[in-house]
C-alpha positions in Angstrom: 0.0 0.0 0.0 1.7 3.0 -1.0 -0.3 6.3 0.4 0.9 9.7 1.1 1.7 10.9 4.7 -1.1 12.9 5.1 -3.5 9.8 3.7 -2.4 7.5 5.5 -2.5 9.5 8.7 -6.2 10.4 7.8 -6.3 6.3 7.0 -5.0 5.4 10.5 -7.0 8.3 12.1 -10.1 6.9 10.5 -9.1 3.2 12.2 -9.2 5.0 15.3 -12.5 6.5 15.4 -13.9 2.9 14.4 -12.0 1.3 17.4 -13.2 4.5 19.6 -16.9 3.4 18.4 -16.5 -0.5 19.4 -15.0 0.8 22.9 -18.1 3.0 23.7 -20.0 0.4 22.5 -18.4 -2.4 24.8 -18.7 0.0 27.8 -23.0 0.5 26.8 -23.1 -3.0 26.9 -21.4 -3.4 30.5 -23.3 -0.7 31.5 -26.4 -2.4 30.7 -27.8 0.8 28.4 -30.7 0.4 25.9 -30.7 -1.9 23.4 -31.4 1.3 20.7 -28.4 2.9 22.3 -26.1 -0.3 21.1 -27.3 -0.2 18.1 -26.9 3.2 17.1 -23.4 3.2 18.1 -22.6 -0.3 15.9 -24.4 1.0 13.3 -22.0 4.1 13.7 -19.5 1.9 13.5 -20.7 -0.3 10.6 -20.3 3.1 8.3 -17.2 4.1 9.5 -15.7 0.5 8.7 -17.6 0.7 5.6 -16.5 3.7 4.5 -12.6 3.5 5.1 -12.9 -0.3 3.1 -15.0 1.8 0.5 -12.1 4.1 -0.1 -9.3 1.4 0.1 -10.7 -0.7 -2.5 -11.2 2.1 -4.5 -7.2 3.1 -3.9 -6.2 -0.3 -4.9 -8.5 -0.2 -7.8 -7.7 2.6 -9.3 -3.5 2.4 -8.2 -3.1 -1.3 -8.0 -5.2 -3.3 -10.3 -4.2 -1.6 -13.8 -0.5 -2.5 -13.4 -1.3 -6.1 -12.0 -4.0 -6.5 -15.0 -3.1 -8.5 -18.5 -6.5 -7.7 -20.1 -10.1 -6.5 -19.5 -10.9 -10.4 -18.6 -8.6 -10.5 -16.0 -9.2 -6.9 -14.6 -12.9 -8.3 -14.1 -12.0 -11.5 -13.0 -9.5 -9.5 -9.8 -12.4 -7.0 -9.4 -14.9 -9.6 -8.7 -12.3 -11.3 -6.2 -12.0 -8.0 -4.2 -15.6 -7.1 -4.4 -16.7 -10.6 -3.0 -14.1 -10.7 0.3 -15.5 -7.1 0.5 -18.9 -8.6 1.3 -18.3 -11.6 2.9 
């Protein structure tokens, strides 16, 4: 992975937050809060995980992939691979 300084520092920044998120969710769920509570903070933390993969796949997309690619076929074929661990 070959970012920038300043992107990866907003990259690892970004892991933080997440990790922040699953803390304060740990502590609502010592802390016996409300169920909604919980859930609106992993759901917080569902988009910021989802959102930092979103804009690493679409790094190694767009700066990975068309070096490593032969041909259109195989461009799909590495495309599909990412896209499906993406959602597993």
């Amino acid at each position: 992975m070959s970012h920038t300084s300043r992107e990866k520092l907003d990259l690892v920044n970004r892991t933080k937050k997440v990790i922040g998120q699953l803390e304060a969710t740990r502590r609502a769920l010592n802390d016996d809060e409300q169920c909604a509570d919980v859930l609106q903070r992993l759901a917080a933390a569902r988009g910021a995980i989802n959102s930092l993969m979103g804009e690493l796949m679409e790094d190694h997309i767009r700066n990975h992939m068309p070096g490593k690619t032969k041909s259109s076929e195989e461009a799909v074929e590495n495309l599909i691979e990412i896209v499906r661990t993406y959602l597993k």
